[in-house]
C-alpha positions in Angstrom: -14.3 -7.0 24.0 -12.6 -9.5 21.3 -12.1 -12.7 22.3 -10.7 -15.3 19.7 -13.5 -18.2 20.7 -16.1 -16.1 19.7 -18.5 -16.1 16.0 -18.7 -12.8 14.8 -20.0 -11.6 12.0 -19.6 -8.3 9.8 -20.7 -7.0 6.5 -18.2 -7.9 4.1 -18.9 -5.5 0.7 -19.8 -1.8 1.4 -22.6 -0.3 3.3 -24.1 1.3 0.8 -27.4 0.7 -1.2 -26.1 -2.1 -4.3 -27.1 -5.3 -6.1 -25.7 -7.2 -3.4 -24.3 -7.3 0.1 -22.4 -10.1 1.7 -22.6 -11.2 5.4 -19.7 -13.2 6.7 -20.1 -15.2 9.7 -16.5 -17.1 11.1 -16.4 -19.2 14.5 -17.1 -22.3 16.2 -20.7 -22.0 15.9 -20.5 -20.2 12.6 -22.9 -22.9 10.6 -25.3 -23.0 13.8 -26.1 -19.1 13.4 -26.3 -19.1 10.0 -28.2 -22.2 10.0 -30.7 -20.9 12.4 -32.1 -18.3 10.1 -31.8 -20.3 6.8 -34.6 -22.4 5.3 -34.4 -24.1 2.1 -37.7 -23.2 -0.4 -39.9 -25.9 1.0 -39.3 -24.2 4.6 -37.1 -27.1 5.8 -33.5 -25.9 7.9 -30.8 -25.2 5.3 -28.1 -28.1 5.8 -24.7 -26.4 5.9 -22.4 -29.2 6.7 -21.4 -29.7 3.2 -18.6 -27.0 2.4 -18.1 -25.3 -1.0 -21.3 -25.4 -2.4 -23.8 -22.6 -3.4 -27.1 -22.8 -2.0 -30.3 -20.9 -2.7 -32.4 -19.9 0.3 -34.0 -17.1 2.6 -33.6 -15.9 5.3 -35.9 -16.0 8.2 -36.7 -13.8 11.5 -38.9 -16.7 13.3 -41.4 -17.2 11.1 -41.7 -13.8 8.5 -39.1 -14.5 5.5 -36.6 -11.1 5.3 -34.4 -12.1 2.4 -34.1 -14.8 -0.9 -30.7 -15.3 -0.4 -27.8 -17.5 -1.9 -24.8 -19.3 0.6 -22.0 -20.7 0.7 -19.9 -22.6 3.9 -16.6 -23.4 4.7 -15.4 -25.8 6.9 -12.3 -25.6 9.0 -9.4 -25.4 8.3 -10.2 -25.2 4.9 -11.5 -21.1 5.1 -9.9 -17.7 4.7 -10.3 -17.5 8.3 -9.2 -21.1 9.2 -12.2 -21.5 11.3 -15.8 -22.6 10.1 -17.4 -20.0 8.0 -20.6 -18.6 6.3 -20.8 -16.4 3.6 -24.4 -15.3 2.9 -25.4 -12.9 -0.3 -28.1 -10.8 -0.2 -30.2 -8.3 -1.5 -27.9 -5.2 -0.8 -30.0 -2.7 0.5 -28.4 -0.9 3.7 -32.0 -1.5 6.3 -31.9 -5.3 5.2 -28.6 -5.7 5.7 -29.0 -4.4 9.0 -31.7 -7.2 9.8 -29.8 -9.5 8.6 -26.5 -9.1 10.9 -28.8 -8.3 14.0 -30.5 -11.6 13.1 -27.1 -12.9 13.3 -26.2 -11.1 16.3 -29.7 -12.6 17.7 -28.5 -16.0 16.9 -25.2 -15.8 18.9 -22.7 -14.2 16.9 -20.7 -10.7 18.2 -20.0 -7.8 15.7 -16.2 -8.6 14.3 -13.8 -5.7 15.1 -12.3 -4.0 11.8 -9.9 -6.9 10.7 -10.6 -9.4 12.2 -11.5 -12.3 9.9 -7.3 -11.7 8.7 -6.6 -11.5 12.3 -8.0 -14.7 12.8 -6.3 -15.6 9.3 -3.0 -14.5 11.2 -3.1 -16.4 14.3 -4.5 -19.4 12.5 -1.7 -20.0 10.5 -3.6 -19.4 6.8 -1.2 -15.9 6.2 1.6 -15.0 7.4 1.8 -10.8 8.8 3.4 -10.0 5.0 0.9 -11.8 3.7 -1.9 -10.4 5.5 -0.4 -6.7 5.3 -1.0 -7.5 1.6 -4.6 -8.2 2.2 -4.7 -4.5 3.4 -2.9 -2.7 0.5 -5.2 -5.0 -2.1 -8.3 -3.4 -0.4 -6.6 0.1 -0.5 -4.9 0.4 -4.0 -5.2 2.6 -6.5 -3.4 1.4 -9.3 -3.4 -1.8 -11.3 0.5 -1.3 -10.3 -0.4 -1.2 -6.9 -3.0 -4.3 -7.0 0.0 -6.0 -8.9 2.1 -5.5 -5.8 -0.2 -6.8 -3.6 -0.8 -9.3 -4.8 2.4 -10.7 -5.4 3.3 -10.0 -2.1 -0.7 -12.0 -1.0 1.0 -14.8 -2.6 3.8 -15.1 -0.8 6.8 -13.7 -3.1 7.8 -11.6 0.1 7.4 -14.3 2.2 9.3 -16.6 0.0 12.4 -14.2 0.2 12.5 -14.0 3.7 12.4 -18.0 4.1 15.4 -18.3 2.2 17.0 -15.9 4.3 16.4 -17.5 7.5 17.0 -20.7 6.3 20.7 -19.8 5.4 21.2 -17.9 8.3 20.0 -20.7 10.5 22.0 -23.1 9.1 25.3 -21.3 9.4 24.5 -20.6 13.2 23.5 -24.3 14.0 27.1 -25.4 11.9 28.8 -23.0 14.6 26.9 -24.3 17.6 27.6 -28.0 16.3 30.9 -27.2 15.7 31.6 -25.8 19.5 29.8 -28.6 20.8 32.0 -31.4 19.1 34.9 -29.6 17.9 36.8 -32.9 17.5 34.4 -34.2 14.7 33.3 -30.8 13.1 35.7 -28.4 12.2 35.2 -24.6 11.8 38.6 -24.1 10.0 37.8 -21.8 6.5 33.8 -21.1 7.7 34.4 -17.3 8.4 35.2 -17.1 4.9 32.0 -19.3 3.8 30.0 -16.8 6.8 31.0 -13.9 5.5 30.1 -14.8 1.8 26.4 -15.4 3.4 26.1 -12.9 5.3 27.1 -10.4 2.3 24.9 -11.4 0.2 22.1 -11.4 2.6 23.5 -7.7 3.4 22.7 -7.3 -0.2 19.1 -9.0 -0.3 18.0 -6.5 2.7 19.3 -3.3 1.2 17.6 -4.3 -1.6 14.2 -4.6 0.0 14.7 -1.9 2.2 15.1 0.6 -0.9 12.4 -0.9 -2.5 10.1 0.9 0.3 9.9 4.1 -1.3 8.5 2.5 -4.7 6.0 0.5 -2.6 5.0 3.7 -0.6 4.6 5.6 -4.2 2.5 2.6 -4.8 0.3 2.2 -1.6 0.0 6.2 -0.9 0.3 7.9 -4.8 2.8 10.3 -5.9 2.5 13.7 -4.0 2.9 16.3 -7.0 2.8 19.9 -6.2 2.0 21.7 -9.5 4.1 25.3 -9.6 4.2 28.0 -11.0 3.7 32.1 -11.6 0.3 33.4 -11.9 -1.6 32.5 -15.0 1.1 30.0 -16.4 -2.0 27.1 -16.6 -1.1 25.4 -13.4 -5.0 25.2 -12.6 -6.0 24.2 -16.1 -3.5 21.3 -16.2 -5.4 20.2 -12.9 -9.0 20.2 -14.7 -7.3 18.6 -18.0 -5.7 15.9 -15.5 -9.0 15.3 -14.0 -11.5 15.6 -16.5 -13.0 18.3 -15.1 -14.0 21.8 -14.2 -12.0 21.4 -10.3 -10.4 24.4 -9.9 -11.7 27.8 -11.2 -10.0 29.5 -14.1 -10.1 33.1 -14.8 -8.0 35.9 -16.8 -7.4 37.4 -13.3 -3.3 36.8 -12.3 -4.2 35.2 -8.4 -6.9 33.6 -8.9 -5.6 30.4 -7.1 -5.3 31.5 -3.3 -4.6 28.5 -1.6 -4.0 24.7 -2.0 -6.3 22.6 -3.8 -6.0 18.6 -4.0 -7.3 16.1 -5.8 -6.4 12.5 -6.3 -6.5 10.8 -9.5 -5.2 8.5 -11.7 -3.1 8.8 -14.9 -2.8 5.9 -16.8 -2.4 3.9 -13.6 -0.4 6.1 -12.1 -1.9 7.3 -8.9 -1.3 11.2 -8.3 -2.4 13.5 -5.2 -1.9 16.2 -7.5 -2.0 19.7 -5.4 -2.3 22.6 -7.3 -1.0 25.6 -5.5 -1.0 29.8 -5.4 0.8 31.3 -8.5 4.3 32.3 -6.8 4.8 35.9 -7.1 5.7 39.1 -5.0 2.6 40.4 -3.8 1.3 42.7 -1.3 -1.9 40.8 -1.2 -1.6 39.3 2.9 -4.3 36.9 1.5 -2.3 35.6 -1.7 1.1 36.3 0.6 -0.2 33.5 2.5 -1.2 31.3 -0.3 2.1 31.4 -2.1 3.9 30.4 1.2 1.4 27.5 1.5 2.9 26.8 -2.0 6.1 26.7 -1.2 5.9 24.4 1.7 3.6 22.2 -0.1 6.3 21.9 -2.8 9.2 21.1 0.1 7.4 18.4 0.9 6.6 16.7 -2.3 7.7 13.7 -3.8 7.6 15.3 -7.7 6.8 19.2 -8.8 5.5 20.0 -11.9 6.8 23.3 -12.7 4.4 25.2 -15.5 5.9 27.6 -17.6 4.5 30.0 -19.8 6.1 29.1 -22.6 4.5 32.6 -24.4 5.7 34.5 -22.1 9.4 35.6 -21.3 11.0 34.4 -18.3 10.5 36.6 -15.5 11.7 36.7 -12.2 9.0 34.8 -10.2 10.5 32.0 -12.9 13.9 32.8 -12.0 12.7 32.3 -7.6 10.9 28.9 -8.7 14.1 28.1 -11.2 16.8 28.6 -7.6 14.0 26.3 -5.7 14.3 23.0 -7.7 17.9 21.8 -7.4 17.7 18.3 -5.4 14.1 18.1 -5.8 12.4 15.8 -8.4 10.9 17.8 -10.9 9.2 18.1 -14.3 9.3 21.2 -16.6 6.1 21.8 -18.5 6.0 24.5 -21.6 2.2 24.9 -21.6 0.5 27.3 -24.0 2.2 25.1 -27.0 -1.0 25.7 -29.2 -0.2 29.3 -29.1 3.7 31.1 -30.5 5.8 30.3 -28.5 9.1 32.0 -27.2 10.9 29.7 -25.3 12.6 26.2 -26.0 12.8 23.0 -24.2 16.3 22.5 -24.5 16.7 26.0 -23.1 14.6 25.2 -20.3 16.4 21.5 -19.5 19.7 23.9 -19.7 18.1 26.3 -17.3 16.1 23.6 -14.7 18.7 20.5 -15.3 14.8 18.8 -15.3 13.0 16.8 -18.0 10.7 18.9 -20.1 7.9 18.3 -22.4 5.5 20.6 -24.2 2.2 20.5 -23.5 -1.3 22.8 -24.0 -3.3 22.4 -21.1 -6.2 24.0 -23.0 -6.3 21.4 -25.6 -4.8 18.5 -23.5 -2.1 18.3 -26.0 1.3 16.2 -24.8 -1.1 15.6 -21.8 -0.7 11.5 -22.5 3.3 12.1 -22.6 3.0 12.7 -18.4 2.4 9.5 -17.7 5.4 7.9 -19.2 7.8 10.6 -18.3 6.8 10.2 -14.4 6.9 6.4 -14.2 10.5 6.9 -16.2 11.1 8.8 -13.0 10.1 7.1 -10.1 10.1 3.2 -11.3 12.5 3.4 -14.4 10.1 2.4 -17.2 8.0 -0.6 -16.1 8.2 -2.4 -12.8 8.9 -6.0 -13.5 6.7 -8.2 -10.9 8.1 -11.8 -11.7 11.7 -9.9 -10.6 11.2 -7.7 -8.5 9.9 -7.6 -5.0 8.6 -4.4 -3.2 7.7 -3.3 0.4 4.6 -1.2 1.1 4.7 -1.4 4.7 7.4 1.2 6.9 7.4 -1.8 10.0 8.9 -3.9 7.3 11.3 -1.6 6.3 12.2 -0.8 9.8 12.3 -4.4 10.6 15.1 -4.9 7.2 17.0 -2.4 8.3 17.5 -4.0 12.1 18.5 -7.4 10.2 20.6 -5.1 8.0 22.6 -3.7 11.3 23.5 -6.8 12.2 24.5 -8.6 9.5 26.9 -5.4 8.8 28.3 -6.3 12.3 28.8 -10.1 11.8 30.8 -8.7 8.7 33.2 -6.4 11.4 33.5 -9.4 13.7 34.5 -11.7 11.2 36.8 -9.1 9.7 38.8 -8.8 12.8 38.7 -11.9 13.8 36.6 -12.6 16.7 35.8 -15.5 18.1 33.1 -18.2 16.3 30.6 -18.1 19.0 30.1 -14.1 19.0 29.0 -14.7 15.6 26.1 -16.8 16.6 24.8 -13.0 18.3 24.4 -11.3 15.4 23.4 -14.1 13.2 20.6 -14.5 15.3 19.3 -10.9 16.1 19.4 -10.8 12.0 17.0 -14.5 12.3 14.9 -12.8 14.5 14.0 -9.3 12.5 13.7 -11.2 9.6 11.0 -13.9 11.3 9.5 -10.4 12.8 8.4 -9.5 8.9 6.3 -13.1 8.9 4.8 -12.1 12.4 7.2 -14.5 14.2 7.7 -12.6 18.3 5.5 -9.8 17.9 3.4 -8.5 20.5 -0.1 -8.7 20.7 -0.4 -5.2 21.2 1.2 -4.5 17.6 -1.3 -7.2 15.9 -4.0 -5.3 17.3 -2.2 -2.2 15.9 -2.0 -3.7 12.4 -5.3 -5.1 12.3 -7.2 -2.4 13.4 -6.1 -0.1 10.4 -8.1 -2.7 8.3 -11.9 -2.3 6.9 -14.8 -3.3 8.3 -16.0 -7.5 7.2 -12.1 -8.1 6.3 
């Protein structure tokens, strides 16, 4: 069970055979376990009491030497975890690893749960939740976009934001409750006016962020695209050209594709989960039946589809089906085949689809580097600008926005008809109070757990 006084220890890089491996130790008696198994070169006890510095030694089970090792100790507060830590790198094979943190173990330490060093982080006042949430999406990007985000928010641009917001919002409500508490020395005459300017523009600021989500969730998760089409348009062959390699079979044979296939990958920093679906047709195949209803759903649920089109071939009417289907969706036209004659035009097609369209040739990965641009034109409008804009990953800051969003609306009502000054303070305060909720300010233990178990092992 997890108790906050304990030294735990946890394998910080991967467990998996590499140059290195790094064991991080974090507690009150952090430098006494770590100290019990290190011994300089001579043999003597490794002195850890000086933080910051790099020492070379091994490590030692009694008396047999297991490791040549190099570590490093921090002192509290002055650690990522706020507490006294030890960071010791050694040789990273996966069995001496394992003697190292049972040695650790041995010495007094507890394997840490997943997250726990941020946890501690957390409760030790070194991050804030945002902050540490960003700790989480660093480890888990996919994209230098998404590392760029993360980072950002790591540092505290999020955090910033919300600051300012509280500040303002705790200044008007502590001008109101100074102002019913001496009314003959403050005066509240005109302040609705200079209230409802705030709490506009903080109406703005949450909006703002809250639609910012579903670029941060684009970031964090990739772009779902569902790649469409009628048999044999080159649907599967734009897959293995996006990829770089031979994924999905290709064949002469119209149906070749019977079900889903997905992949995740990256295109020019873009992350996709690219699915590549059943050519849609009629059919009386119950086995391809099945897969082109898996492809329609799949595309329902998309976030982009990438419709491939034949462009040597005349329309038909499985084109004309896929044609009625994308209306409201996001979607991008592809004329593949364009190193062969082809019979039908782009600005037909953007006519036709009311989507963007380029030309492409999946076979010899021509217009191929045109996808990238077009679908970050889409989703982000060109290029994300990180000293301006901020972005949410995380949907219990979004929900959390939205709260602070409610009520601010409805300080807006009450001081649009009029109500009294101290009914204000209600809503100014419920807004405070989601807002502080994004920082980890009233939050239950049970939802820390929540959020820190989602985290990797060692982090």
């Amino acid at each position: 069970m997890e108790r906050a006084e304990d030294t735990i220890c946890a394998l910080a890089t991967a467990a998996a055979e590499a140059g290195i491996g790094i064991i991080r130790i974090s507690g009150e008696h952090a430098l006494s376990v770590a100290g019990s198994l290190l011994r300089t070169k001579s043999g003597e006890r490794l002195d850890l009491s000086k933080p910051n510095r790099v020492r070379y030694a091994f490590v030692y089970d009694n008396e047999e030497a297991v490791d040549e090792v190099l570590v490093t100790s921090f002192l509290a507060p002055h650690s990522y975890t706020g507490e006294d830590s030890v960071e010791i790198n050694c040789h990273g094979g996966v069995l001496l690893l394992q003697k190292v943190l049972s040695l650790c173990v041995r010495s007094g330490a507890r394997p840490a749960e997943p997250g726990e060093f941020t946890k501690r982080a957390f409760l030790n006042g070194r991050l804030d939740l945002s902050e540490a949430e960003a700790v989480s999406d660093l480890i888990h990007a996919r994209s230098e976009d998404a590392i760029r985000a993360g980072l950002s928010q790591l540092r505290g641009s999020l955090s910033r934001k919300i600051r300012e917001m509280r500040k303002i919002l705790l200044e008007d409500d502590a001008y109101i409750e100074a102002a019913l508490d001496d009314p003959e020395h403050i005066s509240l005459e005109g302040f609705s006016e200079k209230l409802r300017l705030h709490a506009e523009s903080l109406l703005r600021d949450t909006e703002a962020l809250e639609a910012s989500f579903s670029s941060g969730r684009l970031l964090r998760e990739g772009i779902r695209t569902v790649i469409v089409g009628k048999p044999n348009a080159g649907k599967s062959s734009l897959l293995n050209a996006l990829l770089g390699e031979e994924r999905a079979i290709v064949t002469e044979i119209e149906g070749t594709t019977r079900d889903t296939l997905e992949e995740e990958l990256s295109l020019k920093d873009l992350n996709l989960r690219a699915i590549d679906t059943a050519g849609i047709r009629e059919t009386e195949d119950p086995v391809e039946r099945i897969g082109v209803e898996r492809a329609k759903k799949a595309a329902e649920d998309a976030d982009l589809i990438i419709y491939v089109v034949d462009a040597s071939r005349p329309l038909d009417s499985s084109d004309e089906e896929i044609l009625r289907f994308l209306p409201g969706k996001k979607a991008l036209l592809l004329l593949n085949k364009s190193d062969l004659r082809t019979i039908i035009s782009e600005e037909e097609m953007k006519k036709r689809s009311g989507c963007p369209v380029l030309s492409i040739s999946a076979r010899t990965e021509e217009g191929i580097s045109m996808l990238s641009e077009k679908i970050r034109e889409m989703f982000f409008g060109g290029e994300l600008r990180w000293n301006q804009e901020l972005i949410i990953c995380s949907e219990r800051q979004r929900k959390l926005l939205q709260n602070a969003g409610q009520a601010l609306r409805e300080l807006c009502r009450s001081i649009e008809i009029g109500m009294p000054e101290d009914f204000y303070t209600i809503d100014i305060m419920r807004a405070y109070e989601e807002l502080g909720q994004i920082l980890g300010e009233r939050v239950s233990e049970d939802l820390i757990d929540e959020i820190f178990s989602k985290f990797c092992m060692g982090k």
